[in-house]
N, C-alpha and C positions, 0 to 999 in steps of 0.2 A: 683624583687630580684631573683637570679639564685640559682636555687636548688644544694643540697648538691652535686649532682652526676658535674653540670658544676664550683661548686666551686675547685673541685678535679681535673677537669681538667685543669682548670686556674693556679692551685697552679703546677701542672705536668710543664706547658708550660712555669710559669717564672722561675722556676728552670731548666728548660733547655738551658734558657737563659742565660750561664755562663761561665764564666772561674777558668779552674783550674789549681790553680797557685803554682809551688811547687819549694820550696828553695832547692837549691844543696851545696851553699857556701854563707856565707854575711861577713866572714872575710875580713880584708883591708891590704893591702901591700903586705903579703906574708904569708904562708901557717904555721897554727901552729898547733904540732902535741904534743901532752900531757894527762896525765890524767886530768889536769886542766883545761882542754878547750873540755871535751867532753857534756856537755849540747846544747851550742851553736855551737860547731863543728869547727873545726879549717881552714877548706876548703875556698878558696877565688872566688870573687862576678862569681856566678853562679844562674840563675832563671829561668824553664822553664814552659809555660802556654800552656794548652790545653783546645781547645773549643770542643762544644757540637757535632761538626762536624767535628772532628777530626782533625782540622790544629794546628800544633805543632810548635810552636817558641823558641827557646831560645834565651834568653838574656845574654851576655857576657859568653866568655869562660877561667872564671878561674877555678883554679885546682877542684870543686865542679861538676866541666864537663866529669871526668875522673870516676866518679862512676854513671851517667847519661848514660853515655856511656854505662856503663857494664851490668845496670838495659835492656835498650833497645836491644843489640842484642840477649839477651835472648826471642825475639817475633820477627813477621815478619821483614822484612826488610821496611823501609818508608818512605816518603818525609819531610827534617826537614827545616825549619827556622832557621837561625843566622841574630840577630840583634846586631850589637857591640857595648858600645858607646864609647870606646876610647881605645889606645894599649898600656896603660900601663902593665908591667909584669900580674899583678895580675888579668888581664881582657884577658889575651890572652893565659895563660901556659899554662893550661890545655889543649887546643884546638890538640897540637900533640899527645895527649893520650886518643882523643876521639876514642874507638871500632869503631863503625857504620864508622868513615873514612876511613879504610882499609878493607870494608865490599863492595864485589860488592850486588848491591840492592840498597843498599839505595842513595836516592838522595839529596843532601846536594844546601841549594839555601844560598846565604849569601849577605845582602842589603845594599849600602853605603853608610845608610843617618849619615853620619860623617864629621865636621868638622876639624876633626884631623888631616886624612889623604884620598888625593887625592884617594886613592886606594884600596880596602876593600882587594882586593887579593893579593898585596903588602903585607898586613898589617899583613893576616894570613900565609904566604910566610916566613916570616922573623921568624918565631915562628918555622921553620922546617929548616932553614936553616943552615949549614954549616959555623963550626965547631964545633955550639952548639945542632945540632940534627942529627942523621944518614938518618932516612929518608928523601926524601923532596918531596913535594906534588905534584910533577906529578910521582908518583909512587903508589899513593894511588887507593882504590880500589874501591872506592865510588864514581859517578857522582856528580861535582861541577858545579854549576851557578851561576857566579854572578851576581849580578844587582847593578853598579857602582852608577848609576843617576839614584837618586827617587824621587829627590825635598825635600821640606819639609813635603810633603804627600806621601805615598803607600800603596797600599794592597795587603796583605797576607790571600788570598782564602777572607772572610768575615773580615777580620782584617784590621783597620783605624791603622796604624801607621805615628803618628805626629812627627817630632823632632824638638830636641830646644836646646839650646845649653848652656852648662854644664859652670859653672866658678871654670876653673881647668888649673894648668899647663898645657902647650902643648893642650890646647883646647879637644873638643868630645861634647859629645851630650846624653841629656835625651831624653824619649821618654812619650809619650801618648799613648797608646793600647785602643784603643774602640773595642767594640764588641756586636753587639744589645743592646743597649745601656747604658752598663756597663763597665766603663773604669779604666786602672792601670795606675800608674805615676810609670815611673823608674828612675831614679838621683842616681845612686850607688857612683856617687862622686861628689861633691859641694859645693862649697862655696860662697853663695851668699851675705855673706856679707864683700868680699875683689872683688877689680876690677880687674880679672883679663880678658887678653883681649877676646873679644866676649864675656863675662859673660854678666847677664844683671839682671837689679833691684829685690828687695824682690819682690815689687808691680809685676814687669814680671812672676818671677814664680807662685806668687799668681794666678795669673790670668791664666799661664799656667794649673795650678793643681785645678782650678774651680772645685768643684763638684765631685771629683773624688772617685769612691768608694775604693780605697787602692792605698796610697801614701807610697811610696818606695823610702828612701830618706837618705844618708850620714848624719850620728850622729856621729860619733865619738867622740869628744871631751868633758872632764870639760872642763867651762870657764878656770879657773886657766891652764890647761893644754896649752889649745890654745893661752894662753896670756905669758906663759915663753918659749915655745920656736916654737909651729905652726903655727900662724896665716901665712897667705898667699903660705901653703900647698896645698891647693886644697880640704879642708875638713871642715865640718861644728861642731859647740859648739852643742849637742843636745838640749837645751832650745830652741834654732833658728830653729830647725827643725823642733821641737813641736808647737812653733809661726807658722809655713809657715801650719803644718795640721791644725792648727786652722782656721787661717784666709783663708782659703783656702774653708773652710768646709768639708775638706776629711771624708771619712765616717768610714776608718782606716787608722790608718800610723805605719807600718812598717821602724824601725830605725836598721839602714845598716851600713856598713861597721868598725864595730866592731874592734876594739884596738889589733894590736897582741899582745899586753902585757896583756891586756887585761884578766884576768880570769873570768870562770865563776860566781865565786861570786859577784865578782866584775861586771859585766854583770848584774846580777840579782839585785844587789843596782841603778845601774845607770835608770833600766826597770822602778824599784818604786818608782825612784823619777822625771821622765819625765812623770807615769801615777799619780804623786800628782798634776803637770803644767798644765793637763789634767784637772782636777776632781775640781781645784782650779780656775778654766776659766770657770766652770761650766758647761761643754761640753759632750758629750756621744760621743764624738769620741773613738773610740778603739784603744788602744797604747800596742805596744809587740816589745823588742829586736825582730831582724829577728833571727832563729832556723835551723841550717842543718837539712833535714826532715820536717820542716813546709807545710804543707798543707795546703792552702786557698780557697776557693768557691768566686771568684769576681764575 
C-alpha cells in the first residue's frame, strides 16, 4: 500500500493529466444578442482546450472567437491551434475579429482535417474577403501555417487529433482529441439520423465516441420541432444525442448548438428534461446545456 505522502502524489500527477476545456460560444446559426439569452450566451460555436503543457487549440471560429481573442492579447504573445470542422457562417465569422491575428508574435498554425473543403486557407480567406471585409489576410500581423494534409490522424505538440465526418449539409468533420489518455468528442453539428452524403451510421459515431470522457455534440432540436419543419438540416432531436452519450458510455455530454430562438428558460426546460433521459437509463453520465464561460477539467 503506498503511503499518504505517494497517494498525494499520484492524485498531483493524474490531475495533471488534463485538459482544460473552456466554451466561448455553443449558439447555432447565428449570433443572438438579448437580455433573454444571457445565461447560455448568445455567441456562436466557439471551444478552446488547454493542456498541462501548454498546447492551445481551438475549435471552430464562430463569433465566441472574438472575446477569446480579446482575453489573450492581454498576456504574451503565443503559438495557437485552429481546428475547423466545417465553413458554415456561424463556424467561421468570428475568425476576422480574432485580436492575436493582427498581433506580430503570435503564431497561428490552422489544420485541414476537413471534408468540406479542399483548402483550410481558402476557407479562412473568404471570411476576410472583399466586399464583405476591409481587411484581407495577407495583411495581417500574426504568422500563419497551414497544414493542408493530415489524414485522418495528427498531432498538435502531445495532441491525437482524429476526424470523422459530420452528417451535414455541405459535408465537414468531428473530431476526437486524446490527450494522455483522456479524450473530447466534438460534433458541433450533426445529424446522424438523416443520410446525408459522407454521414455515416448511429452505430459509426457510437463507436467513434467510445469511451470518451466529454461528448460535445448538436442538440438542438424537440422532436415535434424537427418533424414540422427541420429534419434534414444538418441537426440533431436532443433525445438522439442523449441516446448516442449513452450508448457510447461518454462520461459527460455536453449538448451544443442551441436554438437562436431559443431562450434561456427555455434552455433550462430542455437541460431537465434530457438530464430526466439520463437518470431514467439509469446512467451517471453527466448531462448540462453547453454555457458561454463553461469551464471543464477533461
Amino acid at each position: 500500500m503506498p503511503g499518504a505522502d505517494g497517494c498525494q502524489l499520484f492524485l498531483k500527477a493524474t490531475l495533471a493529466m488534463s485538459m482544460k476545456v473552456t466554451v466561448w460560444g455553443a449558439r447555432g446559426s447565428v449570433p443572438t444578442p438579448g437580455v433573454e439569452y444571457i445565461r447560455y450566451g448568445g455567441d456562436t460555436t466557439c471551444m478552446s482546450l488547454e493542456t498541462d503543457d501548454g498546447t492551445l487549440v481551438v475549435l471552430d471560429a464562430g463569433t465566441g472567437l472574438r472575446r477569446f481573442g480579446s482575453e489573450l492579447i492581454r498576456k504574451p504573445p503565443r503559438r495557437i491551434a485552429f481546428v475547423l470542422s466545417h465553413a458554415h457562417w456561424d463556424h467561421v465569422i468570428g475568425f476576422p475579429f480574432f485580436k492575436p491575428l493582427y498581433r506580430k508574435g503570435f503564431e497561428l498554425d490552422f489544420y485541414g482535417c476537413t471534408h468540406a473543403q479542399a483548402s483550410v486557407r481558402a476557407m479562412v480567406e473568404k471570411t476576410m474577403q472583399a466586399p464583405f471585409f476591409p481587411v484581407d489576410l495577407s495583411r495581417v500581423g500574426a504568422t500563419l501555417t497551414f497544414h493542408e494534409r493530415c489524414g485522418d490522424e495528427c498531432m498538435i505538440g502531445d495532441i491525437v487529433v482524429q476526424r470523422f465526418p459530420m452528417s451535414h449539409p455541405n459535408g465537414g468533420c468531428g473530431f476526437r482529441i486524446g490527450y494522455k489518455g483522456r479524450s473530447l468528442i466534438f460534433f458541433p453539428d450533426n445529424e446522424f439520423t438523416f443520410d446525408h452524403q459522407g454521414g455515416r451510421s448511429l452505430a459509426g459515431y457510437v463507436n467513434f465516441c467510445a469511451g470518451c470522457n466529454l461528448l460535445v455534440h448538436d442538440a438542438e432540436y424537440r422532436a415535434e420541432e424537427y418533424a414540422a419543419f427541420s429534419r434534414g438540416w444538418g441537426h440533431s432531436i436532443y433525445t438522439d444525442t442523449v441516446r448516442l452519450g449513452l450508448e457510447a458510455g461518454a462520461e459527460r455530454l455536453l449538448l451544443w448548438h442551441i436554438n437562436q430562438d431559443r431562450v434561456d428558460d427555455q434552455v433550462d426546460a430542455l437541460q431537465t428534461e434530457a438530464r430526466a433521459v439520463v437518470l431514467a437509463a439509469g446512467s451517471r453520465m453527466t448531462c448540462d446545456m453547453a454555457a458561454a464561460g463553461m469551464v471543464i477539467e477533461v
